[in-house]
C-alpha positions, 0 to 999 in steps of 0.5 A, spaced: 442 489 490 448 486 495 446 486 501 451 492 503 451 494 511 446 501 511 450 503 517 449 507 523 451 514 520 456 517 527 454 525 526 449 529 530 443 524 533 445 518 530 441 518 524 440 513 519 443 513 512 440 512 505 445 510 502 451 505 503 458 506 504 461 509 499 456 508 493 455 513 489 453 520 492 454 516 500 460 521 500 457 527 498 452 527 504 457 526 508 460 532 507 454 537 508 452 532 514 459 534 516 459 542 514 452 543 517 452 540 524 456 541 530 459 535 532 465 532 535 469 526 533 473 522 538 479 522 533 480 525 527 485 521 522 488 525 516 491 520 512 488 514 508 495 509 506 495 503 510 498 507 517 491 511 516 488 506 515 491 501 521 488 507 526 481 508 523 480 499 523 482 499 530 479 505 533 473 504 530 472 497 532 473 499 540 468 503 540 470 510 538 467 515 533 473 516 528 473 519 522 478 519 517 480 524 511 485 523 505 487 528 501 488 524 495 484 517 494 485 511 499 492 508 497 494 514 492 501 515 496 506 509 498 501 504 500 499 503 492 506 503 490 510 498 495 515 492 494 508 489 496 512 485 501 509 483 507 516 481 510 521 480 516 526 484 512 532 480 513 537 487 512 534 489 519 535 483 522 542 483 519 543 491 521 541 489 528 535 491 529 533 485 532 525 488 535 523 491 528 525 484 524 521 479 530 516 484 531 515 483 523 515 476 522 511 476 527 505 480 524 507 476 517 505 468 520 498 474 523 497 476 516 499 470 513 494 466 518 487 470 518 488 474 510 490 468 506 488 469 499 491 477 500 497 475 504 499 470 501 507 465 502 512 468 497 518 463 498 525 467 497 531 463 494 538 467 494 543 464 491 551 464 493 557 465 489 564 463 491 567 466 495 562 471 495 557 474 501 554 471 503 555 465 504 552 459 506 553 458 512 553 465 514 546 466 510 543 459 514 545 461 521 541 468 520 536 464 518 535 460 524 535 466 527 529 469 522 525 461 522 525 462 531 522 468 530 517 465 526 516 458 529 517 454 523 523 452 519 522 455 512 530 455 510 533 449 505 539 449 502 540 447 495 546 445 491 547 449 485 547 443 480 539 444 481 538 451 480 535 450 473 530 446 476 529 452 482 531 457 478 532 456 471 536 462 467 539 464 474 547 465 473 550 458 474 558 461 473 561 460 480 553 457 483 554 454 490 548 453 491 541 457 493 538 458 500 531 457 499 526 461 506 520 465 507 517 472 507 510 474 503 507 477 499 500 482 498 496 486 494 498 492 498 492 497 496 487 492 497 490 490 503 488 498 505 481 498 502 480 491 506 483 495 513 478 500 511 472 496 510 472 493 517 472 500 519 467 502 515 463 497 518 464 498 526 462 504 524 467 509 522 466 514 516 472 514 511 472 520 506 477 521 500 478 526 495 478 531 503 484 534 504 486 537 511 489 545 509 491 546 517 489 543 525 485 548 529 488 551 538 484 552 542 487 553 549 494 551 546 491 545 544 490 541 537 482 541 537 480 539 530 481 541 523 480 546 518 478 541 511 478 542 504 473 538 499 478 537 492 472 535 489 468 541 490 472 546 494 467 547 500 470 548 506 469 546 514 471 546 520 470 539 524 472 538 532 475 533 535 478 530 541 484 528 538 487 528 532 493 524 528 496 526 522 499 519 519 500 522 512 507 519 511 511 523 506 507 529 508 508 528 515 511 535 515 506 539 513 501 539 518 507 538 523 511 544 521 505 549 521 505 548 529 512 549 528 516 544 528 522 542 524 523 537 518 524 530 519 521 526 514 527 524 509 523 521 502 526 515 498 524 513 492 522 506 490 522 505 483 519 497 479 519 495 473 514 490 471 515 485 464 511 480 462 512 473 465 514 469 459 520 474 458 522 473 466 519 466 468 520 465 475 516 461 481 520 465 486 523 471 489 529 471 486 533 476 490 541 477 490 546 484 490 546 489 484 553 488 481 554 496 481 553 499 488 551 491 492 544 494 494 540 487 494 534 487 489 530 482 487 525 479 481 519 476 484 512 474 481 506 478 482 499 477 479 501 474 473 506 478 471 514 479 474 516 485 478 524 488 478 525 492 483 528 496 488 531 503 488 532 507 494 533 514 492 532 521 495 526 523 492 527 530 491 520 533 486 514 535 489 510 530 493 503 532 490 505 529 484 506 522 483 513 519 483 516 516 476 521 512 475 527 516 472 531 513 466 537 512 469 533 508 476 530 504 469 536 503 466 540 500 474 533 496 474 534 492 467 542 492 468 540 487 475 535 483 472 540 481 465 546 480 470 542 475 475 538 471 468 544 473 463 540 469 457 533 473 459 536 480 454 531 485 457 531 491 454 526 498 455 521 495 450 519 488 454 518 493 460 510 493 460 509 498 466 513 503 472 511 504 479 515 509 484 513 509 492 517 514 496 518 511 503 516 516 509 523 515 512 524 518 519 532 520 518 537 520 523 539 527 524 533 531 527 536 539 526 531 542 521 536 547 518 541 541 515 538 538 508 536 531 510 538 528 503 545 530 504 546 527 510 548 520 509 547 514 504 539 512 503 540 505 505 544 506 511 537 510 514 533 505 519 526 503 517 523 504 525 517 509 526 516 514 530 510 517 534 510 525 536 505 530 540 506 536 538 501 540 542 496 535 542 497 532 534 499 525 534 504 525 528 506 518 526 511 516 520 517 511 519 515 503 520 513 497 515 507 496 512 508 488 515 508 492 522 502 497 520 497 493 525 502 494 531 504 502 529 497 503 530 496 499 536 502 504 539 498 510 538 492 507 541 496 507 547 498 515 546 491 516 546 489 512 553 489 519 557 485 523 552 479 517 552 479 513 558 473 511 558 474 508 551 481 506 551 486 502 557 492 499 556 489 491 558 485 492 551 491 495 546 496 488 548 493 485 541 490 488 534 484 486 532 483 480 528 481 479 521 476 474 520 478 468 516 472 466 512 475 461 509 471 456 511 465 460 514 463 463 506 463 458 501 459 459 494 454 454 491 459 451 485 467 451 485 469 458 483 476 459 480 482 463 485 475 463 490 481 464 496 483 470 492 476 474 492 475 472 499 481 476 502 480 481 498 473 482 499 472 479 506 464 476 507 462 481 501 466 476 496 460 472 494 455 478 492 462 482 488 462 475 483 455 475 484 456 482 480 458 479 474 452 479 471 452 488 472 458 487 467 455 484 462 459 478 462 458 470 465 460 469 473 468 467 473 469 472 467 476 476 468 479 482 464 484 479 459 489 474 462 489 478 469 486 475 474 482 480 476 474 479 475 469 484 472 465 483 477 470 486 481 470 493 477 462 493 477 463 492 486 468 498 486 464 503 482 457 501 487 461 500 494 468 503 493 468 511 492 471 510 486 472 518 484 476 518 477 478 512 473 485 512 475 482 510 483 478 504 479 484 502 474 490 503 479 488 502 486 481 498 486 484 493 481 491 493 478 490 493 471 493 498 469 499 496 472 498 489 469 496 491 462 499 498 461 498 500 454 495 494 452 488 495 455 486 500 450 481 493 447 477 493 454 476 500 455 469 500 451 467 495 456 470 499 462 465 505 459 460 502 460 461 499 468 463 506 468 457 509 465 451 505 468 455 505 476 457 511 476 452 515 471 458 518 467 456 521 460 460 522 453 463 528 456 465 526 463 468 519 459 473 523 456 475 528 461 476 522 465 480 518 460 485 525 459 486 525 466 487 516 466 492 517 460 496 523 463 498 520 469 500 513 466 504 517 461 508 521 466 508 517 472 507 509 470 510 507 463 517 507 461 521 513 462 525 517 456 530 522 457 526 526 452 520 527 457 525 528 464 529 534 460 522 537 459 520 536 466 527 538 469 526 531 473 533 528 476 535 522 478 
């Protein structure tokens, strides 16, 4: 049995709890403790991505009685489907936006430092054409901006006649040279479940599958919530002091039901992922679309390579997962052949999809104008922005590199409701992550050990300790991918695994890794699946229909055929 916190439960008269954190059944007894007792929180939640996630890790670890609900599961929206960038961002600093970017490469050097093995340095290479933007010493002045701010020098300049040994297939015809510099690059939903965990263990309670249907008054003022179980459907009311809708693209929804207008403009960001033989790269290749001139970029991640970005209003329901269109595929693999003339990628290479859409907070604030005819998507700034209505603290907008220091802020907006717990001397700096690089070692020498310990933290002995529940020897991994069986067997035990989706998709990301490949593993994921989380014959099946449903519809390669018949646009 992993030595797994039994934690103090926060609900009525402290009582304790029989069950860990988010194994099987912890949830259900949270919720009729939560339906049957009448307690107030400190702060209520409503969003389980990174913002969310941010907030509950930092109020929970000061002190506070915090709970956190998720309509979906943890991660389900944008902060599964990132660029898994954790980056300064050199278009805001190149756009003026001159306290985003310092504030970004900040928090980069933060992360870089205490997650190592889940924020991990991903050097970046653009290259220049002649007497095309930008040139070098443009793009190196810009860049001794963005190394100041990191208090290191990353940027190298690279003559073209190297780039076969940087770069190799990249477009030589006019190569001037690379300009080598640094950002990084995550896991974003584990980022998001290690966030979690620590708040878990201050003793926050974080539930998903909950769904907030609308904010109660009492004396003009937001004191609760009214909440949904989407599994059971068994609805409640709970009380708090304060609550906080970081919901990212469905800010609006809970603002609007008080009143307030539209402000949230949602951008899809669509990604292709081939197999890493086809596009082998060592670094992140970024360079301007021949098309429009929008800058995207191929990068290697989890042993696979990434194309992306779009940014497209998203138009369709925001209950449903975003696709990529046929028409976002087709820009995508135009990009990467023209950048790696020799590669020839065509649709059969491509392995899998993801679309994120972007909660961005648009320029104009009028309600009644429609906010994806205002102005092109890229010219949208990225800031965050807080808002109070009546008592709900609404926060959209920022980046995931910047997720601590948003939550930081509305901290700060919650000094007057909590006094006693929260003051401005104690919200200058986030909470630090512990680094157990050197303080957790195992017995023998373990493959990729600094990857599991930034996933998994201090845990991380006890998840490859699980190897032996997978039917498999320590080290034992999933295909060619790097992610361990052992972490599969920890997520159905500890992780509030709900569907196999959750499991496949966010828990770990070999559904995006193998695509339709990982049909050879499945019988051993029945079996994980049967013994952790007692799934029967039937339940298996409900659950593959509904795992192949949503990778066809939302993560595999689109076709005209299937977007006619959904009416989906670009």
């Amino acid at each position: 049995m992993p030595q797994v916190q039994v934690m103090t439960n926060r609900l009525g008269k402290h009582q304790s709890q029989a069950l860990p954190v988010w194994s099987p059944g912890w949830r259900e007894k949270q919720l009729d403790a939560i339906s049957s007792q009448k307690f107030e929180w400190d702060l209520i939640v409503v969003g389980g991505g990174i913002t969310g996630a941010g907030i509950y890790r930092e109020t929970a670890g000061r002190g506070l009685r915090v709970l956190l609900l998720e309509q979906k599961d943890f991660a389900w929206g944008t902060s599964s489907r990132s660029s898994k960038m954790v980056h300064g961002g050199l278009r805001y600093l190149g756009s003026g936006q001159f306290g985003l970017a310092r504030d970004s490469v900040r928090e980069r050097q933060n992360l870089l430092r205490e997650l190592p093995g889940l924020v991990d340095p991903l050097p970046f290479l653009m290259g220049h054409y002649h007497k095309q933007f930008p040139g070098p010493w443009v793009f190196d002045k810009l860049l001794a901006i963005y190394d100041w701010m990191a208090g290191k020098r990353y940027r190298q300049f690279i003559p073209g006649m190297a780039s076969d040994c940087w770069a190799p297939g990249i477009e030589k015809q006019g190569l001037d040279g690379l300009t080598r510099f640094a950002d990084a690059v995550t896991d974003d939903a584990r980022l998001v479940l290690r966030v979690l965990h620590d708040g878990n263990e201050a003793g926050g309670t974080a539930l998903n599958y909950v769904k907030v249907s609308k904010p109660l008054h009492r004396n003009g003022q937001v004191c609760g919530v009214e909440l949904q179980d989407q599994i059971s459907g068994m609805v409640c009311t709970v009380a708090a002091k304060a609550v906080v809708n970081a919901t990212g693209v469905w800010t609006d929804t809970l603002r609007q039901a008080l009143g307030q207008g539209r402000s949230i403009r949602p951008l899809r960001g669509s990604h292709l992922v081939v197999p890493y033989w086809r596009l082998p790269v060592a670094f992140s290749i970024s360079f301007f679309h021949p098309e429009d001139k929008r800058p995207v970029f191929v990068f290697p991640w989890e042993g696979v390579t990434v194309v992306g970005t779009t940014d497209l209003d998203h138009r369709e329901e925001l209950s449903q997962e975003a696709s990529m269109t046929v028409k976002e595929m087709e820009y995508l693999l135009c990009a990467a052949n023209h950048q790696f003339v020799q590669a020839g990628l065509e649709v059969g290479d491509v392995i899998s999809t993801w679309s994120g859409v972007r909660p961005v907070v648009s320029k104009d604030q009028d309600a009644e104008v429609d906010l994806a005819q205002k102005n092109d998507p890229s010219d949208e700034k990225r800031e965050h922005v807080i808002w109070n209505d009546q008592g709900l603290l609404s926060v959209a907008g920022g980046k995931l590199t910047t997720y601590r220091l948003i939550a930081l802020e509305m901290l700060r907006e919650l000094i007057p409701l909590m006094p006693e717990k929260l003051n401005s001397r104690t919200l200058e700096q986030p909470l630090p992550f512990v680094n157990y690089e050197r303080r957790v070692r195992p017995r023998r020498r373990v493959a990729n050990w600094a990857r599991m310990l930034g996933r998994y933290g201090h845990y991380a002995p006890t998840v490859y300790a699980s190897a032996g529940e997978a039917q498999g020897p320590p080290g034992d991994r999933v295909a060619w991918t790097d992610t361990h069986w052992s972490e599969l067997v920890w997520a159905c035990r500890f992780e509030s695994v709900a569907h196999l989706d959750d499991l496949l998709l966010r828990r770990t990301r070999i559904g995006l890794l193998m695509g339709t490949s990982l049909g050879s593993e499945l019988d051993r994921i029945r079996q994980i699946c049967a013994l952790h989380l007692g799934w029967d014959d039937e339940r298996w099946s409900e659950e593959l229909e509904r795992y192949f449903t949503i990778t066809q519809r939302h993560y595999a390669v689109p076709s005209v055929e299937a977007e006619r018949a959904e009416g989906v646009g670009s």
